[in-house]
N, C-alpha and C positions, 0 to 999 in steps of 0.2 A: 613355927607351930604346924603339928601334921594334922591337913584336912581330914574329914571322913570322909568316905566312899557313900555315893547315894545309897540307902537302903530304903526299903518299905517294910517294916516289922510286923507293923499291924496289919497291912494288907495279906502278908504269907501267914502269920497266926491263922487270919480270918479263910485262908483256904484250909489251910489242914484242919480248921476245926471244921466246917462246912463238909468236908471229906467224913471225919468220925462219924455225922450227921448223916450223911446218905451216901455211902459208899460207891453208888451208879455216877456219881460225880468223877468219879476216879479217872472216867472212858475220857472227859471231855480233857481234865487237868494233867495226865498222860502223855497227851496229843501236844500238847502246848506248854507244856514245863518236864524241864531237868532239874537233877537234884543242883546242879551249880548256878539256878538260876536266884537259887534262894542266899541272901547273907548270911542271917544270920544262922553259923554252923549245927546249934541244935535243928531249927526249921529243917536244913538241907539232911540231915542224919534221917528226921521223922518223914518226911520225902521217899527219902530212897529207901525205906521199910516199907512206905506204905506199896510203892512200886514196886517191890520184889512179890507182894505179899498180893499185888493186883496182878500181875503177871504169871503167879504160880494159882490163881484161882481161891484165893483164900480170901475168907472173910478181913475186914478191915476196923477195930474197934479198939479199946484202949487196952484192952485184954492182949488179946493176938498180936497187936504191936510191941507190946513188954514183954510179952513170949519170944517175941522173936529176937529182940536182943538178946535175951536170954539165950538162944539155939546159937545164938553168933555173937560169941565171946571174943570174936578174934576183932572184932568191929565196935569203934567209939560206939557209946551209950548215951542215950541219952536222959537226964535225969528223969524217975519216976516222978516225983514234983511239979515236974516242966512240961509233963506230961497232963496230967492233972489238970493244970490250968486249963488247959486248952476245953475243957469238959466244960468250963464255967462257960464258955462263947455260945453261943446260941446266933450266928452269922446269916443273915437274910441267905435264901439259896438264888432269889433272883439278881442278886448282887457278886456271885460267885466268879463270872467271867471278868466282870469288871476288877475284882481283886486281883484276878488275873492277869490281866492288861498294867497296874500298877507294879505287881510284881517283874513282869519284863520290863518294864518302860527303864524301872531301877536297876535290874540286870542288863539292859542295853547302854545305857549311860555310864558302867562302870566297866563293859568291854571297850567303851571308846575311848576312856580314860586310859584303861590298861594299854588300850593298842597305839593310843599316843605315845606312851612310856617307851613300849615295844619302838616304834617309827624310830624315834630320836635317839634311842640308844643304838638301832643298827646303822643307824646314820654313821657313827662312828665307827663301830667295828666289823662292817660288812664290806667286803674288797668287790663290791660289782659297781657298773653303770650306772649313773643318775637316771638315767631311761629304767633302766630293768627293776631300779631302788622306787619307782615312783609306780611305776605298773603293779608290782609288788602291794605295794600299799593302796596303789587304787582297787585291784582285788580284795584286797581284805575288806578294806571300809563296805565295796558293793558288797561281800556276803553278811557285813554287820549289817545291811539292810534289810537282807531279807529274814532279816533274827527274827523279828514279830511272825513266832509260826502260826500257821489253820492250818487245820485238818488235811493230810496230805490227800486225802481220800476223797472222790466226790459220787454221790450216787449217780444212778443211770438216768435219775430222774432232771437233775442240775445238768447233766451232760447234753443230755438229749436237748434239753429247754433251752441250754445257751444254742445249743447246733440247730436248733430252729429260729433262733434269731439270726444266726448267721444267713441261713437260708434265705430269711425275709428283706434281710438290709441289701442281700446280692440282688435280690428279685425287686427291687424298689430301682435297682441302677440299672436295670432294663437291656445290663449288658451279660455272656458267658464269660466276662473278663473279671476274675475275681480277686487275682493280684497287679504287678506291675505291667503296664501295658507295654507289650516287647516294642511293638507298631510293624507287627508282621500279624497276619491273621492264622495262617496255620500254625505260625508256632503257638499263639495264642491258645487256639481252639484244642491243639496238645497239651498244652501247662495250664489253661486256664491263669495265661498270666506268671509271673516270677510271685511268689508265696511267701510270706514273713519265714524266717525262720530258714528258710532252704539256703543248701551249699549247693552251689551249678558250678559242674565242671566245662570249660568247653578245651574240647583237644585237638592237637592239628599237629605236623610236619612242620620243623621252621619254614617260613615263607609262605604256608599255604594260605594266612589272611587271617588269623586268630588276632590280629590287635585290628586289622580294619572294622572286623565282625563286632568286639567288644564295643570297639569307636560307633559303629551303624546302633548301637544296644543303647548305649549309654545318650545320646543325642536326641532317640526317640522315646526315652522317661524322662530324660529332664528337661525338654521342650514346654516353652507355658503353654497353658492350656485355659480356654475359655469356658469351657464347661467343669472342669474339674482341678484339684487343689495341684500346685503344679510339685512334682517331686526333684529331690534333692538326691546327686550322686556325687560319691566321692571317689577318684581313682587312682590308683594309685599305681605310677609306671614305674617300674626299675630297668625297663629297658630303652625307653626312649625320651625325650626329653621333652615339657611342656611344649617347648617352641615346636617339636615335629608332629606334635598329638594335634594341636590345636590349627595347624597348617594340613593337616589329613582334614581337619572337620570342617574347616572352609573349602576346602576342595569337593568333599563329600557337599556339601549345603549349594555352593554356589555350581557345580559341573565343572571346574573350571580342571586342566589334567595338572595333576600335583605336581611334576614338573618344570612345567613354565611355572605355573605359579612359586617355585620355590628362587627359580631365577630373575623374575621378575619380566617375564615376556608373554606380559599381555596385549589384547589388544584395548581400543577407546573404553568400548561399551564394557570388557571385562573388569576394568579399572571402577568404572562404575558401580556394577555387580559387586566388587569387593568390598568398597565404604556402605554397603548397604547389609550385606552378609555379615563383617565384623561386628555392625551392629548388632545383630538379630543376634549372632551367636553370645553377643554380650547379655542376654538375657535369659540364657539356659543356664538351669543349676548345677551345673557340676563342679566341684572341688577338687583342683589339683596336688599334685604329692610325687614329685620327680626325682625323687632321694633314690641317690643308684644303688645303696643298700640301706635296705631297712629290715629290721626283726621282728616278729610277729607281735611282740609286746610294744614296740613304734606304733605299728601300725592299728593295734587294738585301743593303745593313748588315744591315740588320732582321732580315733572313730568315736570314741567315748563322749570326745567333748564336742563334736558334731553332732553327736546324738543328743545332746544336753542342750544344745542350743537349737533343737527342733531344725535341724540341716542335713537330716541323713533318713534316705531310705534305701539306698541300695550301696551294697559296697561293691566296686570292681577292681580287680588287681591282675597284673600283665608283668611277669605271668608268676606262678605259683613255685617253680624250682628255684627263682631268687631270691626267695627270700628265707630268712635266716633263724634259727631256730637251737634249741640245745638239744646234741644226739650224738651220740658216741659215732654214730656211721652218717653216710649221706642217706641211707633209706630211713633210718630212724628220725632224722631231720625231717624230712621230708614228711614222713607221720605224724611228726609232732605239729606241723603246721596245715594239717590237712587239718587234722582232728582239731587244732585250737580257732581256725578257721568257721568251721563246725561249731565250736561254740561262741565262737563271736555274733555267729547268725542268729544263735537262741538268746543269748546274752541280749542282745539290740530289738530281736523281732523283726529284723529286715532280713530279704536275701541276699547273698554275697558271691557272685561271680568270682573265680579263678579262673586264668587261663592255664593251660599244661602243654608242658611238650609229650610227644608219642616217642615210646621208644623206635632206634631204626629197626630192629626186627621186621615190621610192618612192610619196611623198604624191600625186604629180602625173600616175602612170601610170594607166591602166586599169585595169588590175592591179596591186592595192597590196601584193599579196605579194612579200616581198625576195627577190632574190637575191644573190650575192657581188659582184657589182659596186656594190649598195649600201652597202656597208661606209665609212665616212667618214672622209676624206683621208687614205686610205691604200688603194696595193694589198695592201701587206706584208703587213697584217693576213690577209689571203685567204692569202699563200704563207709566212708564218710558222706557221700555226697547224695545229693537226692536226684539230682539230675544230669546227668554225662550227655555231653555233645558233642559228637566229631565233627569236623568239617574233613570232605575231601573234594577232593577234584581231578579229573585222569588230565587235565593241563598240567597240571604237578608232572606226575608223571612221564608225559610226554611232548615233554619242552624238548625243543628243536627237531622234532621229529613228525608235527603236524601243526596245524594251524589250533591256535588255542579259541573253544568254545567258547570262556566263560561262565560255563555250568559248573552250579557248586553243590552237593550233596551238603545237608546239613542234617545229620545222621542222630535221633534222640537216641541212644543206645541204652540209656538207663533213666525210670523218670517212676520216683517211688506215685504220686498221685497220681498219675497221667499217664499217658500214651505214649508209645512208642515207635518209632518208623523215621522215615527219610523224608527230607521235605525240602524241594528244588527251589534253588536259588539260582540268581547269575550274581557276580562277583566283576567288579570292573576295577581292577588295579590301581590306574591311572586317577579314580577319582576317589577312591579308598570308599564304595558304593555297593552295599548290598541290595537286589531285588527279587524278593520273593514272588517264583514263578507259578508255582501251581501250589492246590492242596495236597496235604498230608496224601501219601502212600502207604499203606499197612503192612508191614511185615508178613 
């Protein structure tokens, strides 16, 4: 026996007669209903009449409506009788939205039905990856969520009102720190903090310290904290493995030089220092992800259900050209994963760290300090992201030729809310340790 599909008959009657009734209803039910939201096929027909006929500025009544079948012959009709009825309805107008809301609720219930069908039947005859098969269908179910539409439009007045609470909640935390706390103060005081939402690039020359840097990033958001909720980071390495990330972070935490530490030649007291640092480190949030290839739809899974399980507020990944994507070229890869990165950050409302290699070009100029053109085979990266970060250092450069500094330029080169300029670090290899030296320098 074949079920039926949810319907609400009486709820869709009761808008379109409520429409016949006061046609200014039109703006609201517009905004918030398609003709395919309705079952029953007459309702959807008198729908989309009444819509062509709101949208060309015409009046709306039982006249104009049978005219307009009438003008469009080439289009189902729907009975003048069936029409009619609807005249007998006399539908409360403060009850109109809520008709409204039953109408979806039954046109939501019967996309999820459909898109079950849909799931299980490509199950069979779809030749992709159980990953890419599930990602797939995890996108679809999220946009059947946001089916329940309002008003895409918000006055100046609702805008402004939320953007003064926002003001008020930051001015309540008595700090300039309005997003993720980097635990650097100038970077701070240039980003006001890492921002829901934002893509941050940071780019560098292999070697120059773009995964130490990530590592110094990610240790100082997800450290607990006594005063404040402690944050949740997930990271994702394709190029180094759990075991050498989390041996940079001891070495970073404890002083110890990465090194010996990795040979095991310590001394008494370091020995010590270590059963106490493994500790400590056992209690920062970060979520590892050591998969030497992953696809952007892996890694979107990944995130999804960390997000679900309140475990995620920042994403980091090391670095951004590993991972894998569909693109006829490597620069179309490569865009596709900037940009799907991009919306993973609005998707989630967190921000999401990449790391990027710099093209050699950079190597070959006079001046080997990057700018955004350097960014490698991709523009995207440049018009996807909201914040670009170079890291340099003339030690780079002139290895074996002087004694190396230490000084590391950490260059904001692109920062849509924020500021932009250079902001000195020292960088100590040995113990994978970034120190931020002075304030911001202004361009």
């Amino acid at each position: 026996m074949q079920r039926q599909l949810p319907q609400a008959d009486i709820a869709e009657q009761s808008v379109l007669a409520s429409i016949f009734i006061d046609k200014n209803l039109m703006i609201t039910a517009a905004d918030m209903l398609e003709p395919s939201d309705f079952y029953n096929q007459n309702n959807a027909l008198l729908f989309e009449a009444m819509l062509d006929l709101f949208q060309n500025e015409k009046e709306i009544d039982f006249v104009t409506v049978g005219e307009y079948f009438n003008q469009n012959p080439a289009k189902k009709r729907v009975p003048l009788d069936y029409i009619s009825q609807l005249s007998v309805l006399s539908p409360s107008s403060d009850a109109f939205e809520e008709s409204i809301d039953i109408v979806l609720d039954a046109a939501l219930k019967r996309a999820i039905i459909r898109l079950a069908g849909n799931v299980q039947e490509e199950g069979f005859t779809k030749n992709i990856s159980a990953v890419e098969y599930l990602d797939q269908t995890e996108k679809r179910i999220f946009d059947l969520a946001q089916r329940r539409r309002t008003s895409t439009f918000k006055s100046v007045r609702e805008i402004a009102k939320e953007y003064q609470e926002i003001i008020e909640v930051n001015r309540s935390r008595g700090s300039s720190v309005t997003g993720l706390d980097t635990g650097y103060e100038s970077l701070n005081r240039a980003t006001s903090g890492f921002q829901p939402e934002e893509l941050i690039i940071i780019a560098a020359r292999p070697s120059m310290g773009k995964s130490a840097f990530a590592i110094n990033l990610a240790l100082n958001i997800a450290k607990p904290r006594k005063d404040s909720e402690q944050k949740h980071v997930a990271l994702f390495s394709l190029e180094m493995s759990n075991d050498q990330i989390v041996g940079r972070m001891i070495s970073n935490l404890s002083g110890i030089d990465g090194m010996r530490l990795r040979v095991g030649n310590l001394k008494n007291d370091e020995w010590n220092d270590l059963g106490v640092i493994v500790n400590a480190l056992g209690s920062y949030a970060i979520h590892f992800d050591d998969s030497s290839s992953s696809t952007i739809a892996e890694i979107r899974a990944k995130c999804r259900k960390l997000k679900q399980e309140g475990k995620l507020d920042l994403i980091l990944i090391d670095y951004l050209q590993l991972v894998t994507a569909k693109g006829q070229t490597r620069q179309e890869e490569v865009s596709q994963v900037s940009r799907q990165l991009k919306q993973l950050a609005k998707e989630l409302r967190i921000p999401v760290i990449a790391l990027s290699q710099l093209s050699r070009l950079v190597e070959r100029r006079e001046s080997n300090r990057p700018v955004l053109s350097d960014l490698r085979e991709s523009g995207s990266i440049e018009q996807d992201a909201d914040i670009v970060i170079f890291l340099h250092s003339e030690d780079y450069y002139n290895r074996g030729k002087s004694e190396p500094t230490g000084e590391m330029d950490v260059m904001i080169a692109k920062n849509r809310q924020g500021m932009t300029g250079t902001l000195k670090f020292r960088f100590l290899p040995s113990q994978s340790k970034f120190y931020a030296l002075a304030d911001r320098e202004e361009d």
